[in-house]
ZADO-1210 file (C-alpha; in nm, 4 decimals, padded with zeros to 6 digits):
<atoms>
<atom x="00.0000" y="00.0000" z="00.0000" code="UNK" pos="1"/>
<atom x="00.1251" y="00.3297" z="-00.0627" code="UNK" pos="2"/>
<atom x="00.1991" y="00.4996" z="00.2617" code="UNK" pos="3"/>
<atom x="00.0928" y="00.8847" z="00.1143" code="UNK" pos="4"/>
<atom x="-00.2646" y="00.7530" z="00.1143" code="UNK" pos="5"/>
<atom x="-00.2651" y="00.7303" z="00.5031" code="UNK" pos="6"/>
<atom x="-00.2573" y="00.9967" z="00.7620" code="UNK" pos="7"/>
<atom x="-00.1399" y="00.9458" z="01.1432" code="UNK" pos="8"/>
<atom x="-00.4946" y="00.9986" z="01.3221" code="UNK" pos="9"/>
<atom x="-00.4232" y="00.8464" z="01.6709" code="UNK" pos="10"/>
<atom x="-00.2207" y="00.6562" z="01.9382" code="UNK" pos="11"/>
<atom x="-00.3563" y="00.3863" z="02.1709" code="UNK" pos="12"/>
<atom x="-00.2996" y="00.4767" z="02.4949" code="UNK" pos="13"/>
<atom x="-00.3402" y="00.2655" z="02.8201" code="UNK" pos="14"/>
<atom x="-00.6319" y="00.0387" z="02.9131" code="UNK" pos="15"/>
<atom x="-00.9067" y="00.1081" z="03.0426" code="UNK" pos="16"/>
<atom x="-01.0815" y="-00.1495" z="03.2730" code="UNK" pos="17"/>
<atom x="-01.1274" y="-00.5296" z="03.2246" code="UNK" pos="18"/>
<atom x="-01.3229" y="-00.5545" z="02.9138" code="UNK" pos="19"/>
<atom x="-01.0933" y="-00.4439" z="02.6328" code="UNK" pos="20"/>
<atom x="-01.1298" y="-00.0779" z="02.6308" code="UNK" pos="21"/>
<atom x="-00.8737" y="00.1672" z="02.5723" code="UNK" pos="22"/>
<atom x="-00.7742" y="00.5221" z="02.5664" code="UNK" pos="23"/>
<atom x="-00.7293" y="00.6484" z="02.2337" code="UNK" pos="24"/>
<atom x="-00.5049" y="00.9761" z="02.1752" code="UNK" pos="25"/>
<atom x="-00.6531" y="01.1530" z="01.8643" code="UNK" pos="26"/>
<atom x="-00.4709" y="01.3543" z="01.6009" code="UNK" pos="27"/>
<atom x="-00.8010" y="01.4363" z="01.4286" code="UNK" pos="28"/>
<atom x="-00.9430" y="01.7709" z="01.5078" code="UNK" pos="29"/>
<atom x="-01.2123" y="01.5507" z="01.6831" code="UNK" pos="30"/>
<atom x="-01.3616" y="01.2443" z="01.7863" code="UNK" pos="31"/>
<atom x="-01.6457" y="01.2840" z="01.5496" code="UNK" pos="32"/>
<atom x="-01.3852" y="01.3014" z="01.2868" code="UNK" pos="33"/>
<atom x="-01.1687" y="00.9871" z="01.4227" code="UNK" pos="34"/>
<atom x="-01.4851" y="00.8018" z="01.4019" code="UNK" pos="35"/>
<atom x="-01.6552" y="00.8662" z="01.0801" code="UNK" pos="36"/>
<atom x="-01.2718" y="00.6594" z="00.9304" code="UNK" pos="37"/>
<atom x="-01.4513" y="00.3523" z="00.9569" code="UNK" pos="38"/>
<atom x="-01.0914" y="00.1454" z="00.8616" code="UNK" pos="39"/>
<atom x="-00.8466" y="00.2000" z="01.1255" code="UNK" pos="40"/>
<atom x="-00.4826" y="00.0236" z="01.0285" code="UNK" pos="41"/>
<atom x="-00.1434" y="-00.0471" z="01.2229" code="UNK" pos="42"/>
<atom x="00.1872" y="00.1446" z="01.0710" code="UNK" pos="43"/>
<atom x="00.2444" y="-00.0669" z="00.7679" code="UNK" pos="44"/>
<atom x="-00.1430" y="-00.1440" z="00.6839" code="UNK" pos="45"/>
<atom x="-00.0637" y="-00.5200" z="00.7597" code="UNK" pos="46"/>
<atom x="-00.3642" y="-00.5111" z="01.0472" code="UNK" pos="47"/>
<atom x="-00.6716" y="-00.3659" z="00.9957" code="UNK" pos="48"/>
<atom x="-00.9054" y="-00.2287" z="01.3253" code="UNK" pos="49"/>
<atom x="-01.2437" y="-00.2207" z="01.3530" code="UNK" pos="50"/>
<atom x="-01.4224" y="-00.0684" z="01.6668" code="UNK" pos="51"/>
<atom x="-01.7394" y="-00.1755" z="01.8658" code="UNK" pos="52"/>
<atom x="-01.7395" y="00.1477" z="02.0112" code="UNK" pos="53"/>
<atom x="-01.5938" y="00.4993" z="02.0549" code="UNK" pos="54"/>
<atom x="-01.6516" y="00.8263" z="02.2884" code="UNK" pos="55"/>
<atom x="-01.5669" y="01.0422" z="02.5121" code="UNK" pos="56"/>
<atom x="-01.5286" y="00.9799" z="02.8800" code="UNK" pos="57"/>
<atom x="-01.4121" y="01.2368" z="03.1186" code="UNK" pos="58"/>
<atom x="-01.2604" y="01.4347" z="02.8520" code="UNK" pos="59"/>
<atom x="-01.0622" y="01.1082" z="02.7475" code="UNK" pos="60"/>
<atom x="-01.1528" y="00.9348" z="02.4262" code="UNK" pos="61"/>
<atom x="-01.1998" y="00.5245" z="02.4764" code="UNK" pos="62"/>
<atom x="-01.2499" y="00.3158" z="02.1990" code="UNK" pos="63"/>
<atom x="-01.3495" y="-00.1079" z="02.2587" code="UNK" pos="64"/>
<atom x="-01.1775" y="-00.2634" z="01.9242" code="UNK" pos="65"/>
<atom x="-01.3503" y="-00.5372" z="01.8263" code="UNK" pos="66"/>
<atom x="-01.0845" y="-00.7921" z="01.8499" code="UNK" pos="67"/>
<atom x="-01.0526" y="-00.6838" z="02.2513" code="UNK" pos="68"/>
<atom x="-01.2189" y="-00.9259" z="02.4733" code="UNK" pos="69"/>
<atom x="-01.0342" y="-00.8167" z="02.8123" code="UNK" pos="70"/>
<atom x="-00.7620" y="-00.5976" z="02.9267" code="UNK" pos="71"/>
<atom x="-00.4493" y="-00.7698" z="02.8249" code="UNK" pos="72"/>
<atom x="-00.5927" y="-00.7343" z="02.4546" code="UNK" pos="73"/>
<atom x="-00.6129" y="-00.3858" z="02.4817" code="UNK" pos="74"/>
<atom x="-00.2772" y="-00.3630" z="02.6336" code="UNK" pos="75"/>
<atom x="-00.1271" y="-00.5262" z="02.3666" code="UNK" pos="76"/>
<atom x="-00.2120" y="-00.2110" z="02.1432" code="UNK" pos="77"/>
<atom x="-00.0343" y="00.0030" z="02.3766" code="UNK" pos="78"/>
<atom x="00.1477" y="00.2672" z="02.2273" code="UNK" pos="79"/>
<atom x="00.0543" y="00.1212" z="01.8371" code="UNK" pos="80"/>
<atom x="00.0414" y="00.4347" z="01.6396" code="UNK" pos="81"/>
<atom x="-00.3388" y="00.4663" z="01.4039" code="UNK" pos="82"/>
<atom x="-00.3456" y="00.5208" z="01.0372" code="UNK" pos="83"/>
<atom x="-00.6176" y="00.5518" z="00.8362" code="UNK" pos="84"/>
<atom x="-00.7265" y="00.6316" z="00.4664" code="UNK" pos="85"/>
<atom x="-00.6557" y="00.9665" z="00.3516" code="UNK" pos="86"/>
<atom x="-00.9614" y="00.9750" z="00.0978" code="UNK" pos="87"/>
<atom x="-01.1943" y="00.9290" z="00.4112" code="UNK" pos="88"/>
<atom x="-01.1002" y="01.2096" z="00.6158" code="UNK" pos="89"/>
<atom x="-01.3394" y="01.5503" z="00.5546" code="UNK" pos="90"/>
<atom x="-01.1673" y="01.8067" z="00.3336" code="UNK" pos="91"/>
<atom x="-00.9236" y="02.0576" z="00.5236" code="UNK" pos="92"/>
<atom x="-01.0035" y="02.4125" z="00.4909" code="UNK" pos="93"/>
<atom x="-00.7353" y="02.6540" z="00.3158" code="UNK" pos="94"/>
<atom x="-00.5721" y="02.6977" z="00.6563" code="UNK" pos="95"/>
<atom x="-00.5401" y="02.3066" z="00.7814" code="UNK" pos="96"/>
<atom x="-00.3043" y="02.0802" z="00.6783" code="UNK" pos="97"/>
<atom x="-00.2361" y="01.7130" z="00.6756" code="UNK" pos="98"/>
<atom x="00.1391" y="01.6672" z="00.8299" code="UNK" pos="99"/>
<atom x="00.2612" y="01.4204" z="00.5835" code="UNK" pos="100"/>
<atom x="00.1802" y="01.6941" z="00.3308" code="UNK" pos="101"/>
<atom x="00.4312" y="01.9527" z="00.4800" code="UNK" pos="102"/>
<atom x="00.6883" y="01.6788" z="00.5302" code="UNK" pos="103"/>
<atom x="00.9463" y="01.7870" z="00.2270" code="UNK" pos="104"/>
<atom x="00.8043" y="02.1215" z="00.1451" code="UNK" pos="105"/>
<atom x="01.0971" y="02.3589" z="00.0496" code="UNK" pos="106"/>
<atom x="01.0830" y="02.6456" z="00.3085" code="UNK" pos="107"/>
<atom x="01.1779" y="03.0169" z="00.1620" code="UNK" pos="108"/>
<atom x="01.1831" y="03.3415" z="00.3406" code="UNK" pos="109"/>
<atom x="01.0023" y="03.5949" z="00.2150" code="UNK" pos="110"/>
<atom x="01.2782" y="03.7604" z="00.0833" code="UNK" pos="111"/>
<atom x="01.3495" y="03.4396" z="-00.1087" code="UNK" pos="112"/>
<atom x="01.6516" y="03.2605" z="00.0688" code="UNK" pos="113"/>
<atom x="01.6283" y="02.9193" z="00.0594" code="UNK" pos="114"/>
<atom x="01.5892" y="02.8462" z="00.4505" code="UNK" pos="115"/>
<atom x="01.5113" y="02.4418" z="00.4644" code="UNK" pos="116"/>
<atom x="01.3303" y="02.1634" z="00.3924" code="UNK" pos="117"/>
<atom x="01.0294" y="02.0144" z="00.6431" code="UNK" pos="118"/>
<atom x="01.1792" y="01.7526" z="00.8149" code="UNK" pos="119"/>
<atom x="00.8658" y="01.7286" z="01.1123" code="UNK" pos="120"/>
<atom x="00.5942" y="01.8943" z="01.2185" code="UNK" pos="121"/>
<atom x="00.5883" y="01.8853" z="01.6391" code="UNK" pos="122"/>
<atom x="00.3586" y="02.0238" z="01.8877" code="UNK" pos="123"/>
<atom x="00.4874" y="02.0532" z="02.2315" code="UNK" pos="124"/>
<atom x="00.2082" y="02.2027" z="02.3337" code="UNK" pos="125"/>
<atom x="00.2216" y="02.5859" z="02.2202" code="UNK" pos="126"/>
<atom x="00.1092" y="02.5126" z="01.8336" code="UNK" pos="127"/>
<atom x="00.2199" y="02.3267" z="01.5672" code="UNK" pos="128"/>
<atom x="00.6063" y="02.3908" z="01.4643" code="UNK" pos="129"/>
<atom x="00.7926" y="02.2582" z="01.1341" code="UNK" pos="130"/>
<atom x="01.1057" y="02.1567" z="01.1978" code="UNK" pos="131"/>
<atom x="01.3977" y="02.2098" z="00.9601" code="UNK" pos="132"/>
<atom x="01.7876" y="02.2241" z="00.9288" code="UNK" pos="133"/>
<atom x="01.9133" y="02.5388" z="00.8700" code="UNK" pos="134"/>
<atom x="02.2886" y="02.6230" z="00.8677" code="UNK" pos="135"/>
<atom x="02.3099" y="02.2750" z="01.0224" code="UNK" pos="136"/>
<atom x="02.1204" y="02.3696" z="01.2938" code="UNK" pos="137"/>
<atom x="01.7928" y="02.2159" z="01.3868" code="UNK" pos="138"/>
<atom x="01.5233" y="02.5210" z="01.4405" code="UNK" pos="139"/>
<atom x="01.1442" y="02.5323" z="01.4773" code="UNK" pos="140"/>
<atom x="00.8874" y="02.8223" z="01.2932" code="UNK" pos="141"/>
<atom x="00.5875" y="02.8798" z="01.4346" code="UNK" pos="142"/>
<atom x="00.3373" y="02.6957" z="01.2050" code="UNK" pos="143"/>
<atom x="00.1168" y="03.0181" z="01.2257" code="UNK" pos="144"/>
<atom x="00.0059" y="03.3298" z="01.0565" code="UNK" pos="145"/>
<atom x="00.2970" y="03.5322" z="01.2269" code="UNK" pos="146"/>
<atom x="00.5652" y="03.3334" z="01.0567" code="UNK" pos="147"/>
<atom x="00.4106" y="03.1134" z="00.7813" code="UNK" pos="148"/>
<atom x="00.2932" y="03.3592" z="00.4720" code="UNK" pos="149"/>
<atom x="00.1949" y="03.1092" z="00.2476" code="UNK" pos="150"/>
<atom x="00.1806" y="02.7530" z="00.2166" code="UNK" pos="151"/>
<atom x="00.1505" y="02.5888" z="-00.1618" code="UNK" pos="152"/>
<atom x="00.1006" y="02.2002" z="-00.1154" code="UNK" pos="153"/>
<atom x="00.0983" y="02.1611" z="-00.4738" code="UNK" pos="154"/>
<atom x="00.4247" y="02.3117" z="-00.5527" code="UNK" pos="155"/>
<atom x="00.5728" y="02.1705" z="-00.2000" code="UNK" pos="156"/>
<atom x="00.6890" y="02.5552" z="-00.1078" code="UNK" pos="157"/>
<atom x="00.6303" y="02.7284" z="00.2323" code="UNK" pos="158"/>
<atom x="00.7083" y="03.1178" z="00.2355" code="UNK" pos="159"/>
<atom x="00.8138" y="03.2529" z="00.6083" code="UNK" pos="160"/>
<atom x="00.8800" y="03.5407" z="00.7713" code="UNK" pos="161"/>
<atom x="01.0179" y="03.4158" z="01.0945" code="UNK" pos="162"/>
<atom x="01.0179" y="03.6363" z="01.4116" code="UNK" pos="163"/>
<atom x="01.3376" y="03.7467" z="01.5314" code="UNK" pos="164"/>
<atom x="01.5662" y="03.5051" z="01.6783" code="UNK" pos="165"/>
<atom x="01.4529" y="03.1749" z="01.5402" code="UNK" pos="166"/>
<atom x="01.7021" y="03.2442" z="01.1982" code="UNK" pos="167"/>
<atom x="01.8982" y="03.4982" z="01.3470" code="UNK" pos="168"/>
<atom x="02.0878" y="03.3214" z="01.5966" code="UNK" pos="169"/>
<atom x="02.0913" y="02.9624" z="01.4019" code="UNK" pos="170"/>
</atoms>
């Protein structure tokens, strides 16, 4: 399968009880998003999930996968990292992007230096951040409208204007 078809939408987290539940950490903007995917699949596609159930509980969202009967099932998926379909996520608006999208974008400053290429996109808990490698030092730009001018999927370019200090002392 080809791996730019699927999108990162979730982690398994721990379990949840003794009947096979677990805590699910989304990457969707949602859970109604998460579960409208229908297919759910492991990193390299070669296990497919299915889920009896998913919601929230105490702001925590716990799916039971059908294949859990008890709580060492649901252990087992600890950690696994959730894929799913591409094609079956809703459309992003001009302003959203899916990760593996930015991942290779050429980044430019506005003035038209050549700064990087995306190597990651992290959030540590401020807002999204693409990572690059400039002047062989790692840095992070704010994946926002105070740095990012203009992102082109289709031509793989990101235009910034980074605030002082990110490029300046790299």
């Amino acid at each position: 399968m080809n791996k730019l078809k699927f999108v990162h939408v979730g982690i398994f987290g721990a379990a949840i009880g003794l009947k096979g539940e677990i805590k699910i950490n989304l990457l969707t903007s949602n859970v109604d998003v998460f579960k409208s995917l229908d297919n759910y699949y492991n990193h390299d596609q070669s296990i497919e999930w299915k889920f009896d159930s998913i919601k929230m509980r105490n702001e925590k969202c716990v799916g039971l996968p059908s294949h859990c009967k008890n709580r060492d099932d649901a252990e087992n998926l600890k950690n696994q990292n959730i894929f799913a379909l591409k094609e079956n996520l809703p459309q992003s608006k001009s302003n959203e992007y899916f990760v593996n999208d930015l991942i290779g974008c050429k980044i430019n400053h506005e003035n038209g230096d050549f700064i990087g290429n995306v190597i990651s996109v992290d959030n540590f808990g401020a807002g999204d951040l693409i990572e690059t490698i400039y002047k062989e030092n790692n840095i992070y730009i704010p994946l926002n409208d105070d740095n990012v001018i203009s992102v082109d999927i289709k031509n793989k370019k990101i235009t910034v204007n980074p605030i002082k200090g990110i490029i300046d002392n790299a």
